[in-house]
C-alpha positions as CSV (number, residue, x, y, z in Angstrom):
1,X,0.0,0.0,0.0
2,X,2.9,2.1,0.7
3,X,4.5,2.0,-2.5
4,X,1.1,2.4,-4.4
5,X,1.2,6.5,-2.3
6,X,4.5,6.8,-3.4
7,X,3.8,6.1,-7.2
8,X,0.8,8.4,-6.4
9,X,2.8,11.1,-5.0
10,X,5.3,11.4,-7.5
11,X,2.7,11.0,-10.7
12,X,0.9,13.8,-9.2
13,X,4.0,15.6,-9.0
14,X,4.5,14.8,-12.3
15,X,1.5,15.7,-13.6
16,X,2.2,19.5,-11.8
17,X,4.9,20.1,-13.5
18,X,3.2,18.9,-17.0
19,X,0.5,21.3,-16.2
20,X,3.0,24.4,-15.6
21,X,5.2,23.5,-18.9
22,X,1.9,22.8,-21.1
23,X,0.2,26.5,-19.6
24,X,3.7,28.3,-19.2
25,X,4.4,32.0,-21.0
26,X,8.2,31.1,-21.9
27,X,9.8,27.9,-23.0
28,X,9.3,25.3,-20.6
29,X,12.8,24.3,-18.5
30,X,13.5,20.8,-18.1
31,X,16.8,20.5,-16.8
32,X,17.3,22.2,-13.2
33,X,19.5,25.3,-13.0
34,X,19.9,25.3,-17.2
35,X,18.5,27.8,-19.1
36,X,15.7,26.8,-21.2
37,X,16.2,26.5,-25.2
38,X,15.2,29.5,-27.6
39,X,12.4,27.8,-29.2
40,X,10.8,28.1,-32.9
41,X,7.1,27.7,-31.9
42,X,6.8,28.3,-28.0
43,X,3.4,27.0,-27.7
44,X,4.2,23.3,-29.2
45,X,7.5,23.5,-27.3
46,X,5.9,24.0,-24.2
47,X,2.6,21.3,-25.1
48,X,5.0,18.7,-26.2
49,X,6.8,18.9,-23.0
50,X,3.8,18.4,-21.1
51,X,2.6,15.7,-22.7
52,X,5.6,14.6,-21.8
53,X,5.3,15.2,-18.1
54,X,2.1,14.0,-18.4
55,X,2.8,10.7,-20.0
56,X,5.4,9.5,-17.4
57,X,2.9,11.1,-14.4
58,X,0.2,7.9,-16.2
59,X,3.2,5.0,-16.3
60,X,3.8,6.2,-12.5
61,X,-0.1,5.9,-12.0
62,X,0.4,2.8,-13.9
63,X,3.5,1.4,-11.5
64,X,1.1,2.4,-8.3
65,X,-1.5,0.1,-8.9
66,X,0.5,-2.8,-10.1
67,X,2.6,-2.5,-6.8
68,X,-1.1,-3.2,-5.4
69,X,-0.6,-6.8,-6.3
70,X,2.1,-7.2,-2.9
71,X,5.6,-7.8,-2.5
72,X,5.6,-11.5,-3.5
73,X,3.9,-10.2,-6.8
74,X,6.2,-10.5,-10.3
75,X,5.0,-6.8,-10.5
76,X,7.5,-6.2,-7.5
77,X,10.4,-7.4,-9.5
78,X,9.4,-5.7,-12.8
79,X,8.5,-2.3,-11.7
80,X,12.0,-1.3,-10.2
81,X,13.9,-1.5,-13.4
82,X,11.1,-0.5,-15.7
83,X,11.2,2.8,-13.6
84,X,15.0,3.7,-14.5
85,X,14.1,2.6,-18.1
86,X,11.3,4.7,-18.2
87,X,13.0,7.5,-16.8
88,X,15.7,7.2,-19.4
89,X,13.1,7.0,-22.4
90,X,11.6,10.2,-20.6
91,X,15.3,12.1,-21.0
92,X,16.0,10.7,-24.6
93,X,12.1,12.0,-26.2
94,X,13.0,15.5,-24.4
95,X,16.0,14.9,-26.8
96,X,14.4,14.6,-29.3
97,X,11.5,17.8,-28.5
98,X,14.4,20.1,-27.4
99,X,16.1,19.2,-31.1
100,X,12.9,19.8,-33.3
101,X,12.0,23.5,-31.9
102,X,15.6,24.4,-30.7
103,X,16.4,27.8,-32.8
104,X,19.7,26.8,-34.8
């Protein structure tokens, strides 16, 4: 039950920070204490990057209620690794927004 409020925690987290990028005036930072890109079309900048936030706030929601299932579950062994792969997948599509709007 424990783990299920963490996953909940941080996807709503998540999910914040998706809402601020998707609604924000300037580009959206994703990087702490780096200055965001100069951006060709601010508005799909900032929407793509929270999507993005918002995606990886529903695979969170997702890991929560499979850790439901207990620690004897196969979901207990899966979810730990998915996490860092996810999280990974997460930094390598910001990649590849940050490249298509990035002013050259």
């Amino acid at each position: 039950m424990g783990e299920c409020l963490v996953y909940g925690l941080l996807a709503f987290l998540f999910a914040a920070v998706g809402w601020t990028s998707y609604n924000a005036k300037r580009p959206a930072g994703f990087w702490t204490f780096v200055k965001s890109p100069k951006v060709t079309d601010l508005e799909r900048y900032n929407h793509a990057v929270g999507r993005l936030w918002y995606g990886f706030a529903a695979i969170f929601t997702l890991f929560g209620l499979a850790s439901l299932f207990g620690q004897n579950s196969p979901a207990a062994f899966v979810i730990p690794p998915c996490s860092i792969l996810v999280t990974v997948a997460v930094f390598a599509v910001y990649f590849r927004i940050e490249e298509k709007y990035r002013v050259n």
